[in-house]
C-alpha positions in Angstrom: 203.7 103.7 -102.9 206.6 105.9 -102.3 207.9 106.3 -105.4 204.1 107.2 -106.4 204.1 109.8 -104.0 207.6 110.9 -104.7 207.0 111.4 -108.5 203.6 113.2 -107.9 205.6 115.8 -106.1 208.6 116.0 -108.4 206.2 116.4 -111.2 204.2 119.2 -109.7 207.6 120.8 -109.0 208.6 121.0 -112.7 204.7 122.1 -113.4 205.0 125.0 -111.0 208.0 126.0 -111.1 208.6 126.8 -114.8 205.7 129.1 -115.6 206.4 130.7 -112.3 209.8 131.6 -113.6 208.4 132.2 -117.0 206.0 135.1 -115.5 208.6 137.1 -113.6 209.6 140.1 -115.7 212.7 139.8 -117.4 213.8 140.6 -121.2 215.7 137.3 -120.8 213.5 134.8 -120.4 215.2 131.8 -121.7 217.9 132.9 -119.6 216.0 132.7 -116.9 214.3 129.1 -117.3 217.5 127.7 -118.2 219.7 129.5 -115.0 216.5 127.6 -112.8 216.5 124.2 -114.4 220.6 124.5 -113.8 219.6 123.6 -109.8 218.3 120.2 -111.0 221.5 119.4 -112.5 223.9 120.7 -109.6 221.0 119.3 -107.2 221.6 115.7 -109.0 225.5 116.6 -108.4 224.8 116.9 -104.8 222.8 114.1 -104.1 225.7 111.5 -106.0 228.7 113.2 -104.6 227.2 112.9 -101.0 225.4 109.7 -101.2 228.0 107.9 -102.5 230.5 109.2 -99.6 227.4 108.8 -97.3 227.2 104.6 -98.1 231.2 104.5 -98.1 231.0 105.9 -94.1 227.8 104.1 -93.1 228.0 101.1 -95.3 225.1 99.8 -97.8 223.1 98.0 -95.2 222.1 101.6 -93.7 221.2 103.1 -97.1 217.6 103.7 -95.8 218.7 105.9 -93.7 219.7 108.1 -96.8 216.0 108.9 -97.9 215.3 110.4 -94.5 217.6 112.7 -95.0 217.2 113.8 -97.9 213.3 114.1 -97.1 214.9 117.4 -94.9 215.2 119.0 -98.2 211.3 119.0 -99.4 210.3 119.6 -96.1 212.4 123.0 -95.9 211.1 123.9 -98.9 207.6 123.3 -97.9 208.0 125.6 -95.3 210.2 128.7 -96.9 208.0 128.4 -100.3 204.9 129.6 -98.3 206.8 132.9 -97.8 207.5 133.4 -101.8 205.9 136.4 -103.3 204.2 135.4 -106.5 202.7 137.3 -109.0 199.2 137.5 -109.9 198.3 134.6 -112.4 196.8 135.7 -115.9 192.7 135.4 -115.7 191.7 132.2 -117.2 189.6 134.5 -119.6 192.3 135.2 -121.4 194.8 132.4 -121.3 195.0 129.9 -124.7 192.7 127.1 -124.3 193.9 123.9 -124.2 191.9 122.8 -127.7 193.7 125.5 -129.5 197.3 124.4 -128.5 196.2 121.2 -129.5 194.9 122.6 -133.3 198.3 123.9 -133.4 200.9 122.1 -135.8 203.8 124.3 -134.4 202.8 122.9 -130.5 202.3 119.6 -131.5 205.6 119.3 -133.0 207.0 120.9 -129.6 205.6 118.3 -127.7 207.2 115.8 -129.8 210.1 117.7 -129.2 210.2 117.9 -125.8 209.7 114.1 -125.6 212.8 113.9 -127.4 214.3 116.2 -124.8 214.0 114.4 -122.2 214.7 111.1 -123.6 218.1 112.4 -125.3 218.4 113.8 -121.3 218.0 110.6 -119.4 218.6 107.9 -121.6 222.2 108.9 -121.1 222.2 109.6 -117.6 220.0 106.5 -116.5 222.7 104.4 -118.0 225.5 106.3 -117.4 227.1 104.5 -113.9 226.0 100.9 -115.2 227.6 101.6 -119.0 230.6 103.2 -116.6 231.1 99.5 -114.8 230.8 97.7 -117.3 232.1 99.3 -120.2 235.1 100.8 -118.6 235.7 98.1 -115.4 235.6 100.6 -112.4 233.8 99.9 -109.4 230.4 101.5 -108.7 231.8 104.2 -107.0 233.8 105.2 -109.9 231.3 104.5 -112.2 228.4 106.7 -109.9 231.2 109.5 -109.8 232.1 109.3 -113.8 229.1 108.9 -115.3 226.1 110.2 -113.8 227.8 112.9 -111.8 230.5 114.2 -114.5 227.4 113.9 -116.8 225.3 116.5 -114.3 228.1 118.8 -113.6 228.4 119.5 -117.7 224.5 120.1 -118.0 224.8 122.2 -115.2 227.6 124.4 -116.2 225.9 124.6 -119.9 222.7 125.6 -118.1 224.3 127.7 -115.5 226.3 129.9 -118.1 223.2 130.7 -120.8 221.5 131.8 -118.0 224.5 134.1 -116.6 226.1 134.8 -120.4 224.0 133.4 -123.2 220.8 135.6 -123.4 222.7 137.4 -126.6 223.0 134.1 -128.1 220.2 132.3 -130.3 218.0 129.3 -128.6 217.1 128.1 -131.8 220.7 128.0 -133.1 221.9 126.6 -129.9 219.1 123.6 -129.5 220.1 122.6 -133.2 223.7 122.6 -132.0 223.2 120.7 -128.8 221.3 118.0 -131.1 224.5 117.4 -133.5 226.5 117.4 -130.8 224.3 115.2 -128.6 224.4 112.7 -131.4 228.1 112.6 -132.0 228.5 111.8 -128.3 226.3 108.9 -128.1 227.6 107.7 -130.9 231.4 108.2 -129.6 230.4 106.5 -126.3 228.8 103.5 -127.7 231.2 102.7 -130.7 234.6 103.9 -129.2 236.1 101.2 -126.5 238.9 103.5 -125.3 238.0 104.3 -121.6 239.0 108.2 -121.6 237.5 109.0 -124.8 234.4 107.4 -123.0 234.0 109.6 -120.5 234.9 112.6 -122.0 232.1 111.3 -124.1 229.7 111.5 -120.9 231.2 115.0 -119.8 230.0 116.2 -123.5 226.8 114.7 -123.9 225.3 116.3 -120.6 226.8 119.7 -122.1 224.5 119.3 -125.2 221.4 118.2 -123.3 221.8 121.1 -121.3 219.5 123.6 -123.3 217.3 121.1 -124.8 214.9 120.7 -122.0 214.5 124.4 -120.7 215.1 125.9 -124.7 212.1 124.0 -125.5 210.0 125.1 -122.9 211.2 128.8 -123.2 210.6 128.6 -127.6 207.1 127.6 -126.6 206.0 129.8 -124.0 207.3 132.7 -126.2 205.0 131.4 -128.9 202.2 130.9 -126.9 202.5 133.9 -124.2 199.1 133.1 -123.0 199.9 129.2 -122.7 199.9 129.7 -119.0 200.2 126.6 -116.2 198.4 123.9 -118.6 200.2 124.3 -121.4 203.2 124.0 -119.4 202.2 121.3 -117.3 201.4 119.2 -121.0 205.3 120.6 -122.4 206.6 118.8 -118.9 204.3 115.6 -119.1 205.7 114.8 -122.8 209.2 115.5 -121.6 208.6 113.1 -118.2 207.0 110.8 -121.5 210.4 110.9 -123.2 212.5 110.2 -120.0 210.4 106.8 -119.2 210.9 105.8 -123.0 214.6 107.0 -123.7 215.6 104.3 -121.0 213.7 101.7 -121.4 214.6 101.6 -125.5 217.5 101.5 -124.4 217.1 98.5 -121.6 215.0 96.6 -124.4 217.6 96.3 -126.7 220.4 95.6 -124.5 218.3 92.4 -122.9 219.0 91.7 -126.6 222.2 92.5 -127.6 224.5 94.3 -125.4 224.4 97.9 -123.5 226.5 99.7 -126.8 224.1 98.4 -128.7 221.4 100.3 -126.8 222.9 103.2 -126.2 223.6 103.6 -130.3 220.1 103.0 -130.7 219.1 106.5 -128.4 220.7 108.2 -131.3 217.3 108.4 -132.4 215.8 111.0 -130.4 218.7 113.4 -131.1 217.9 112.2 -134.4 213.9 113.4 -134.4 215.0 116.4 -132.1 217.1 118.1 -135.1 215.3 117.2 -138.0 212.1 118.4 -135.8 214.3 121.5 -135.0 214.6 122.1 -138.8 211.4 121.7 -139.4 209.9 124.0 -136.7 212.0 127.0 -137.9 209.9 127.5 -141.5 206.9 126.8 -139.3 207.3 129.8 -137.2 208.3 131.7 -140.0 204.9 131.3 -141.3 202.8 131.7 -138.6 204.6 135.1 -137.5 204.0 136.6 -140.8 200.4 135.8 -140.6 
């Protein structure tokens, strides 16, 4: 029931929060989304680095005394969020129905897109501290510190500086980048068994996720200006779809044949996330000389 509870509020967070940040005035609005989802990567930072030191003090029979404190966080923000100033929401009158996104090839292939996101995000990072074990032999604080954290820190430093220094720079061009690169990495991690080249391999990886999440959502809310909260709220469920599946693909195949194995198979949604990347761009040519 907890975890229930806990993933209706996180999801609500990521509903909220993005067309909130999408409305504020700003000629950089990528910029913008992508410099706010940076806090999810440095808060996933946070949360490993002082967790792990926290169950080295305290020992792992006391971890449940971690969630209470980290329920502080929530609970602050409950209180401080009723003071934000927000702006007016667009009248439902003339925000884009729901049935029209859904008529539309060029949002359609965005959701698939953004499923790919977040599987190419979290099949990684789900696997990371195991595949760090294992794979590398270092104990579990190693592998919690190597993987999953030096995999955060990159996505938030690729976040972090296109939304302090990369509002001259091309989404589009980027998110095509990030999906070459994101493929070369799982490919380097899974095939490569030399330990350094490994993790240098996680370090990369959460560097070319970085923009694929909050480029996605920012490409669709400029195409669909009037999207407003429910069309973002559907761009975040298909990305929540895509980090459930990423994962467990991933689990699935290694029950069968070994963690390298399944990480080499995640290739795929890098895969789909270029070649739909490719074919979006002629797409939105089209329907912007219309």
């Amino acid at each position: 029931m907890a975890s229930i509870l806990f993933s209706i509020g996180a999801g609500l967070i990521e509903v909220l929060v993005s067309p909130i940040v999408d409305s504020l005035p700003s000629e950089a609005k990528a910029a913008s989304m992508s410099l706010a989802h940076s806090f999810y990567s440095w808060g996933q930072v946070l949360v490993i680095v002082v967790s792990t030191l926290a169950l080295l003090i305290i020992g792992l029979d006391l971890w449940f005394i971690l969630p209470l404190v980290w329920s502080l966080l929530p609970l602050f923000n409950f209180f401080r969020f009723m003071r934000v100033p927000l702006i007016s929401p667009e009248e439902k009158g003339k925000q884009t129905p729901l049935k029209t996104l859904f008529r539309s090839r060029i949002f359609l292939l965005a959701l698939l897109l953004m499923v790919c996101a977040g599987a190419s995000e979290m099949s990684i990072n789900q696997w990371a501290s195991l595949f760090a074990e294992r794979g590398l032999g270092i104990s579990k604080v190693l592998g919690d510190l190597l993987g999953p954290c030096l995999f955060a820190a990159m996505m938030g430093i690729g976040r972090t500086w296109y939304g302090m220094k990369g509002q001259k720079n091309n989404i589009y061009k980027l998110l095509v980048v990030s999906s070459v690169l994101c493929i070369a990495t799982y490919v380097l991690i899974a095939i490569v068994p030399v330990p350094a080249l490994s993790l240098l391999g996680f370090a990369v990886c959460g560097l070319s996720v970085s923009l694929m999440w909050p480029g996605m959502l920012s490409m669709t809310a400029a195409g669909y200006p009037s999207g407003g909260v429910a069309m973002f709220a559907i761009l975040a469920l298909a990305g929540d779809l895509g980090c459930s599946v990423g994962p467990q693909l991933i689990g699935i195949i290694a029950d069968r044949s070994s963690l390298n194995w399944g990480i080499l198979a995640a290739v795929l949604f890098p895969g789909i996330m270029l070649i739909g990347l490719v074919a979006l761009k002629p797409m939105m040519r089209t329907a912007l000389t219309r």
